[in-house]
Structure formats: structure tokens, C-alpha cells
C-alpha positions as CSV (number, residue, x, y, z in Angstrom):
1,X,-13.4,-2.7,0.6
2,X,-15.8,-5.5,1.7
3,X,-18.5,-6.6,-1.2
4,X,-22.0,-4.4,-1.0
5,X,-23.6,-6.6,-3.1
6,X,-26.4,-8.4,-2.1
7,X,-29.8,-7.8,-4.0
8,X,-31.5,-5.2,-5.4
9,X,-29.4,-1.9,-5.2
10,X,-29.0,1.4,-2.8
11,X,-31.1,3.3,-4.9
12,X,-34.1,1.3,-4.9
13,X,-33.7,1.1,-1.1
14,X,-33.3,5.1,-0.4
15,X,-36.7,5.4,-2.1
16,X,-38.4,3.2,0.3
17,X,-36.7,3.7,4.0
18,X,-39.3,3.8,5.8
19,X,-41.1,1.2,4.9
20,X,-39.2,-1.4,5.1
21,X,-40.0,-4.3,6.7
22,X,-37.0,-4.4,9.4
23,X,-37.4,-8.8,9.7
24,X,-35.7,-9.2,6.4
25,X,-32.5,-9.3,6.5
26,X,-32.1,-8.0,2.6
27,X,-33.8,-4.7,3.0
28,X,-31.7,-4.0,6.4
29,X,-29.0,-4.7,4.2
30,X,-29.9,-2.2,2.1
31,X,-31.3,0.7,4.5
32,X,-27.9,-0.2,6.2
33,X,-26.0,1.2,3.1
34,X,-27.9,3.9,2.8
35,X,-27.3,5.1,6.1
36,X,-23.7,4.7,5.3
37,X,-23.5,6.3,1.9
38,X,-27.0,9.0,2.6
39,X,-29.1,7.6,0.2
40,X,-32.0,9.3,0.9
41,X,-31.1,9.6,5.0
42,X,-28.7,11.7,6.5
43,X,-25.2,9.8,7.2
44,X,-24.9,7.4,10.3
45,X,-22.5,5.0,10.2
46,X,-23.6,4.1,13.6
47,X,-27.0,3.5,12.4
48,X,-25.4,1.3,9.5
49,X,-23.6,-0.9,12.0
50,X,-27.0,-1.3,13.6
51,X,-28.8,-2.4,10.8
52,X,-25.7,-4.5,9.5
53,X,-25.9,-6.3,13.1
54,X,-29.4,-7.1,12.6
55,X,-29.5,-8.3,9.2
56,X,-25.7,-10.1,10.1
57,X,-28.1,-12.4,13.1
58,X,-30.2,-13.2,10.3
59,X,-27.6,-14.7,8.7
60,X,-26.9,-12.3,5.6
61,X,-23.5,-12.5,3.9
62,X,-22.5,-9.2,3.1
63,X,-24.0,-7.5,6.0
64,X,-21.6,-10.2,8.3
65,X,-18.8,-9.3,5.7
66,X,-19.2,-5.6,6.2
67,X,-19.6,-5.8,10.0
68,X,-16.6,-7.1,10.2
69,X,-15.2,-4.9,8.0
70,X,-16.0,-2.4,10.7
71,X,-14.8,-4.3,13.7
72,X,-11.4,-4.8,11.7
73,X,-11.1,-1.0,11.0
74,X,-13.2,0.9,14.1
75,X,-15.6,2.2,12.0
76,X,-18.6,3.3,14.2
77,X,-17.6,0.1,16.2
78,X,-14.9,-0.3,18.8
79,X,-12.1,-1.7,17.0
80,X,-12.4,-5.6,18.0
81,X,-10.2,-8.2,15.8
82,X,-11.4,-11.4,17.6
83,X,-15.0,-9.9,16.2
84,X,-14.1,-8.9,13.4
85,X,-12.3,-12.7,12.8
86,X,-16.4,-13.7,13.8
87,X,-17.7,-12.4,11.5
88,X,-15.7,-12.7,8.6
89,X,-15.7,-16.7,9.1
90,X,-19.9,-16.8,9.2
91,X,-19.3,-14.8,5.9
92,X,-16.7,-16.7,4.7
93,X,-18.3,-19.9,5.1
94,X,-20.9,-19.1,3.4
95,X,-18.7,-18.5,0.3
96,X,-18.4,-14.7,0.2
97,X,-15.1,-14.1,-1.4
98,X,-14.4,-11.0,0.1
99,X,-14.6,-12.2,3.9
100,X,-12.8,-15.2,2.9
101,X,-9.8,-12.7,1.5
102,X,-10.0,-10.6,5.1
103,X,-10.0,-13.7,7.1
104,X,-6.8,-14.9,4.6
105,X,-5.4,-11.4,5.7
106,X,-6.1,-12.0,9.2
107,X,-4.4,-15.0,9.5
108,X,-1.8,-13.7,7.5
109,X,-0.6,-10.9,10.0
110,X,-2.3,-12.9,13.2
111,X,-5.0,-10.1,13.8
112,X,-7.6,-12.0,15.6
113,X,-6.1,-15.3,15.4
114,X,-2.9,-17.0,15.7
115,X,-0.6,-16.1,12.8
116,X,-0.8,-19.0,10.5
117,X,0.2,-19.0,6.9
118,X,-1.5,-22.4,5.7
119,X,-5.0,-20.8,6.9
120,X,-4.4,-18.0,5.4
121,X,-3.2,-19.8,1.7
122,X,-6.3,-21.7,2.3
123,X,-8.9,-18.9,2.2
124,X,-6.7,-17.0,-0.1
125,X,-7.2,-20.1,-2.1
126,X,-11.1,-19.9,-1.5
127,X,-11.5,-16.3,-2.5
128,X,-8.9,-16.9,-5.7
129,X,-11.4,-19.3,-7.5
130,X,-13.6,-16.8,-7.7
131,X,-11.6,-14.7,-9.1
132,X,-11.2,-12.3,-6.4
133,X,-8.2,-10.2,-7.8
134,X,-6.8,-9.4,-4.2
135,X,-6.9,-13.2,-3.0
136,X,-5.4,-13.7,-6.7
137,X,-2.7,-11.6,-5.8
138,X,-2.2,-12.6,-2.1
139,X,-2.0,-16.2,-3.2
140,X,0.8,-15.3,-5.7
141,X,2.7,-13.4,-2.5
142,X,2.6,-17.0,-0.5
143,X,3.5,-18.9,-3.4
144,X,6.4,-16.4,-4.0
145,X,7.6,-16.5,-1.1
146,X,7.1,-19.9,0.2
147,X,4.3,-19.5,2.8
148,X,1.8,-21.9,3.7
149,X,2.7,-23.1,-0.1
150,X,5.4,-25.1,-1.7
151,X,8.0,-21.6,-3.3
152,X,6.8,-21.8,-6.9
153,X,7.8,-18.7,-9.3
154,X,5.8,-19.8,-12.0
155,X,2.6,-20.5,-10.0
156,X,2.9,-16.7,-8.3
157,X,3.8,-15.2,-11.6
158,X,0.2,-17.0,-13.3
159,X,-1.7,-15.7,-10.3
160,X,-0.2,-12.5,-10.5
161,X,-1.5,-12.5,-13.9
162,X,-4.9,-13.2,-13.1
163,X,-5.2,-10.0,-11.0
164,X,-3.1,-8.1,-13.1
165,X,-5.6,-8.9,-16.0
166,X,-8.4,-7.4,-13.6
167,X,-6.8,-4.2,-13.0
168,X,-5.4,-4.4,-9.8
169,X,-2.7,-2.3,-9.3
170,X,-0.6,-4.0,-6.6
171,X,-0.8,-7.3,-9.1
172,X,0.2,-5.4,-11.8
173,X,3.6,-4.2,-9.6
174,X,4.0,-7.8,-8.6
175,X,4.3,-9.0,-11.9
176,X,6.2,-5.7,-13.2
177,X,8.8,-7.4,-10.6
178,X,8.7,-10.8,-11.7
179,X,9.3,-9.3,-15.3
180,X,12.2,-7.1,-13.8
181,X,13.9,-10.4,-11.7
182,X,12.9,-12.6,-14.5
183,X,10.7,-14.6,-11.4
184,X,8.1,-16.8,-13.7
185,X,9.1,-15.9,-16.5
186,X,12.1,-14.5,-18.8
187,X,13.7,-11.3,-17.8
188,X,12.3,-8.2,-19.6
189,X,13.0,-4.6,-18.5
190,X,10.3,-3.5,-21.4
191,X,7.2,-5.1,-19.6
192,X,8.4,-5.0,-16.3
193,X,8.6,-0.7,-17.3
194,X,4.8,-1.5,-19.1
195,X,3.6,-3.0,-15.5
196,X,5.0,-0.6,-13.4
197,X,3.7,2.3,-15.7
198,X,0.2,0.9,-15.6
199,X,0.3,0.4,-11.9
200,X,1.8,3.4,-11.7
201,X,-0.9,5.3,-13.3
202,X,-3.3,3.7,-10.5
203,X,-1.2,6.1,-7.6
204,X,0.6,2.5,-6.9
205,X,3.2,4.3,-4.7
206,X,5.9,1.4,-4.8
207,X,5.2,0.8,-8.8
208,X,5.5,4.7,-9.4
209,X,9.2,4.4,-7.1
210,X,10.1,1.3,-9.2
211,X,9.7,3.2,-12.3
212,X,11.5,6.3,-11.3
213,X,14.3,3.6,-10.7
214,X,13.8,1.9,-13.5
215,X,14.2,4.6,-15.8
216,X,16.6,6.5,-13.7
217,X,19.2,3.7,-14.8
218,X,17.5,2.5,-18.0
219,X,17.5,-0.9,-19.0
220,X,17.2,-3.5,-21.9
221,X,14.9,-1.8,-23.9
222,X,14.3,1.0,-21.9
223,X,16.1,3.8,-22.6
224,X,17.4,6.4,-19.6
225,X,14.9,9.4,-19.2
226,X,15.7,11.1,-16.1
227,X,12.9,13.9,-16.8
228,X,9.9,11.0,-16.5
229,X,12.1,9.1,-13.5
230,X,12.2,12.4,-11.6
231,X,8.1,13.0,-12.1
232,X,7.9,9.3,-11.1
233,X,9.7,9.6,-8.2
234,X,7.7,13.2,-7.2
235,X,4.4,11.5,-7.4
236,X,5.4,8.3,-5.1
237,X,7.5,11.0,-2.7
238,X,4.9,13.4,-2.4
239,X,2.8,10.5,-1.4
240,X,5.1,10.0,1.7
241,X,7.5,7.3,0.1
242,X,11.0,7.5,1.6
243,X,12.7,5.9,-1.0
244,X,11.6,8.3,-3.6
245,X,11.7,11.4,-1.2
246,X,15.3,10.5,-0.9
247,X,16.0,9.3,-4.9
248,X,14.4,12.5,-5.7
249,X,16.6,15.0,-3.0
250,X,19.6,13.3,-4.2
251,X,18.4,13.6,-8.2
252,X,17.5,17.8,-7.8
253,X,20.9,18.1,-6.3
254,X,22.5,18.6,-9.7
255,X,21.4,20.1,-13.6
256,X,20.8,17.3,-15.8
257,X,19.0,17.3,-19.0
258,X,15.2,17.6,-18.6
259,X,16.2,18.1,-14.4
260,X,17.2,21.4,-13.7
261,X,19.3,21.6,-10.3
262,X,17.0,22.8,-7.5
263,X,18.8,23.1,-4.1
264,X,16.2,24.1,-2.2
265,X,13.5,21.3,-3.5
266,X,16.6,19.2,-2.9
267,X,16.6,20.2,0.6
268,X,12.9,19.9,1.4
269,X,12.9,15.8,-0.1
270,X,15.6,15.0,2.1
271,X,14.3,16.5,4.8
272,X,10.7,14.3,4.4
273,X,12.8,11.1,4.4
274,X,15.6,12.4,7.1
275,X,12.2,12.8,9.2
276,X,11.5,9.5,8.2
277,X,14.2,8.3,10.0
278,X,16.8,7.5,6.3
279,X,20.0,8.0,7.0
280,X,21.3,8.7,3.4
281,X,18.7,11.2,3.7
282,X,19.9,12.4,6.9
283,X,23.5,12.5,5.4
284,X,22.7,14.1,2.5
285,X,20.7,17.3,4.3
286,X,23.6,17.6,7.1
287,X,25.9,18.2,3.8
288,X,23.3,21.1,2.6
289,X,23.3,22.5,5.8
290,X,26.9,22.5,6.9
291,X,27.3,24.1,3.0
292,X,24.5,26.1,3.2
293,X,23.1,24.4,-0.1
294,X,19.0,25.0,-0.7
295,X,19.1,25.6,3.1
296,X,21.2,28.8,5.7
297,X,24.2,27.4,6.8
298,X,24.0,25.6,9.8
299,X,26.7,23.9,11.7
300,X,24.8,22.5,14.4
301,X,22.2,20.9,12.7
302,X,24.5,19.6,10.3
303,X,26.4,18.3,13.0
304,X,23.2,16.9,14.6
305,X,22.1,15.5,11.2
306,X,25.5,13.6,11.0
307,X,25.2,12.0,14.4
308,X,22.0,10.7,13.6
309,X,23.4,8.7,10.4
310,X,26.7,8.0,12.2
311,X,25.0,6.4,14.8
312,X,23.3,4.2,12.1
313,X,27.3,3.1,10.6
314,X,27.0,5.6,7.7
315,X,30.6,5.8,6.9
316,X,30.7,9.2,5.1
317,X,28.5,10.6,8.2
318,X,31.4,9.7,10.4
319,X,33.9,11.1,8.5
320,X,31.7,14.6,8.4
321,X,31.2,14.4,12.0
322,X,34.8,13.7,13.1
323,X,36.1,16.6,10.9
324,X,33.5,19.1,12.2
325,X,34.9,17.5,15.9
326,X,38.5,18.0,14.7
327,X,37.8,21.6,13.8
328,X,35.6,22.4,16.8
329,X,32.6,22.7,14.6
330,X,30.9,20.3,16.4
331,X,30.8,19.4,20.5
């Protein structure tokens, strides 16, 4: 989230609420987050905002930067983009790295301004040199992928880098995919499984599907173990990922080493990512139902599940559909 910092610290400021001297914009700062995080006062983000607002017209960085934050996200505020956009620029130029990365994002996905990808490399750019890990890797996403930069692998894989090196997860998944596409740098299954694994480890949904993938099919140097892909693609499934709901419904359907068969887990993963709207997925469940596999037999939903991924050109679907029509299984 937006930088706190700003002088002194929420402690200090708990200890001495209600005497502080409510012209200077550093101790409503700090009264401000204590109100947020009850430091000494009962919670209010309303009262925050306040406090943020005054100490924001005084000019002070972070309390711009994290009133902006709120417009961006509703907190206590309406939810306003144009004034969140405000503020983050006062903040931004003023040189606060983490307004400068929201106002990058803004521009990025034209929430409060017109959608333009040079802005938003520029104060990606801004935020970068100070090492700010998510401007780091935001910059390496436009680089990457040609926007508001010249396409430049090797420049997106150093930035990458940079983040990675601080911990951040989704860097660490970026580069874990510049490894895997050899993107920057020489292919190498080995560190692209390190990267994912240590992003992975952060509850990096994507990085923990990419790893279930990765050592679903093994790869140079990284031997096949469908036990650790199937926990991989649990934890990134069971935190809503389609991919992995489906990868893992399709995996439980049959006993391998280290994965016993479990029909009826099978069942309930496919149906997260038929309800998702995956028409594999979708495919896949209408087969367990019209056999009755982890789920009662069911003609009519099977049916229904195999309209839903014919519609969608799923070959296998149609074929399952027109033989249930054949055999009057199906209206």
C-alpha cells in the first residue's frame, strides 16, 4: 500500500493525541494513522481521511499519497479516480515514489486520466530510481511488452531483477518466466522452477499455477513430481485460480504415484472453474455427471454442462451433446 512514512513513528504519536498541535501537518500525519491503525484511539478511518485532508492542504507528501490512496480504493471516501489522480500527482511531484508508482498505474489502465502508456513508463521510471520494487517491476512489464518503451527483453529481465532481489513476489514470477521463455536471458527450467518456488511461497497465485505446471511436465533439470505439482496447483486453486482449479480436477481424476484418484475432489475443482465460466472445466464435470463419477448421475445437468462448452466450439462437448440428443438423453 501507499508509504506511511513520514517522521517520527505511530507510536510516539498514540502517546500524545491529544495534544497535538493540529497546524502541523506532521503530527496530523501521524494522529491520522493512528486513527487508522488504533494507536491509542479507537479505529476511524473517517477520522483518518480527515486528518490526511488537513495535513494533505498543508502540503505533506504521504498524507496526499495516502489520501489518494483512499479516493482510488473507497476507503472512508467515495470512490473518486479524478481525485485520487489529484492527489497522487501533488505527491508525486514532490518525489514520493509510491504516488509516482499509483499515478504510473493510473495511467496505465486510464483510471482518472486518459489511458497513456508513455506517462505511465515515465513515472514508473520516476518511482524505479528509487528503487521502488513495484515501479521496478511495472517498468520491466512496459519494456516487455513494448509500451510507452522501445520492446527490450534484456532491459525487462534487469529490472525484473531489481525487484526480484527485493522480495517482490510478482518480480520474482516475472523473471521465473523470462527464465522459462529464455526472455533476457538463456533458457533454464532450473531457475525459472527456483523463481516460481520463491514466489510461490509468497501465496503468488500465478507463480504457485506456473509451478504446478512446471513440475507437472518436468523439465531440463527439473524432474516430474506430480505429488508437489498437485499441492501447487491446490494452493493457487483454493485461492480461486481457474487454471489450477481445472489442472487440479483433471489431475485427481486418475491414481498416480504420490496422487491418489479422488473423484469426488475431482468433481468439486471442476465445478469452481466450470462456475468460472472454463469450458474444459465445464466438459470435464458434464462427463462426471452423465457417468456418475465423484458426483449422482445426472443426465440433465450433464447435458446442460455440455451445451455450455459446445456453445464455446469445444469439440468433444459437441460430440457428448449430439449423442445424448441421438439417444434422447438430452432435449
Amino acid at each position: 500500500g501507499p508509504s506511511e512514512s513520514g517522521g517520527g513513528g505511530a507510536s510516539e504519536a498514540s502517546q500524545g493525541v491529544a495534544g497535538d498541535d493540529l497546524d502541523d501537518a506532521e503530527a496530523l500525519f501521524w494522529r491520522a494513522i493512528c486513527y487508522r491503525d488504533e494507536e491509542g484511539v479507537p479505529q476511524d478511518d473517517t477520522e483518518a481521511a480527515r486528518l490526511w485532508r488537513l495535513a494533505a492542504e498543508r502540503g505533506h507528501v504521504h498524507a496526499q499519497n495516502m489520501l489518494g490512496y483512499f479516493y482510488a480504493t473507497g476507503r472512508a471516501v467515495l470512490m473518486d479516480s479524478e481525485e485520487a489522480v489529484r492527489w497522487f500527482r501533488l505527491a508525486a511531484d514532490q518525489g514520493q515514489a509510491e504516488a509516482q508508482n499509483c499515478l504510473g498505474d493510473c495511467y496505465s489502465f486510464g483510471t482518472g486520466v486518459p489511458q497513456d502508456d508513455q506517462a505511465a513508463a515515465r513515472y514508473y521510471r520516476l518511482a524505479a530510481r528509487q528503487r521502488h520494487a513495484d515501479a521496478q517491476c511495472s517498468l520491466g512489464r512496459c519494456f516487455a511488452e513494448g509500451r510507452g518503451r522501445p520492446h527490450d527483453d534484456d532491459e525487462a529481465f534487469r529490472l525484473y531483477r531489481k525487484a526480484a532481489d527485493q522480495g517482490n513476489a510478482r518480480a520474482q514470477r516475472l523473471l521465473a518466466i523470462c527464465y522459462s521463455k529464455g526472455q533476457g536471458v538463456p533458457r533454464d527450467d532450473k531457475e525459472a522452477a527456483r523463481y516460481f518456488r520463491i514466489a510461490a511461497d509468497q501465496s503468488d497465485v500465478d507463480a504457485q499455477f506456473k509451478l504446478g505446471l512446471l513440475l507437472n511436465r518436468g523439465g531440463d533439470g527439473v524432474p516430474q513430481d506430480l505429488a508437489e505439482s498437485a499441492r501447487y496447483f491446490r494452493l493457487s486453486a483454493d485461492q480461486g485460480d481457474v487454471n489450477a482449479q481445472l489442472q487440479l480436477g483433471v489431475l485427481l481424476r486418475f491414481d498416480y504415484d504420490g496422487v491418489p484418484r479422488n473423484l469426488a475432489e475431482a468433481a468439486r475443482y471442476l465445478r469452481l472453474a466450470a462456475d468460472q465460466g472454463d469450458t474444459t472445466a465445464q466438459y470435464f464435470l458434464g462427463l462426471a455427471h452423465l457417468k456418475g463419477l465423484g458426483v449422482p448421475a445426472d443426465a440433465s445437468e450433464a447435458a446442460r454442462l455440455f451445451r455450455l462448452a459446445a456453445d464455446h466450439q469445444v469439440p468433444e462437448a459437441q460430440f457428448e451433446l449430439g449423442r445424448m440428443l441421438c439417444e434422447g438423453y438430452a432435449d
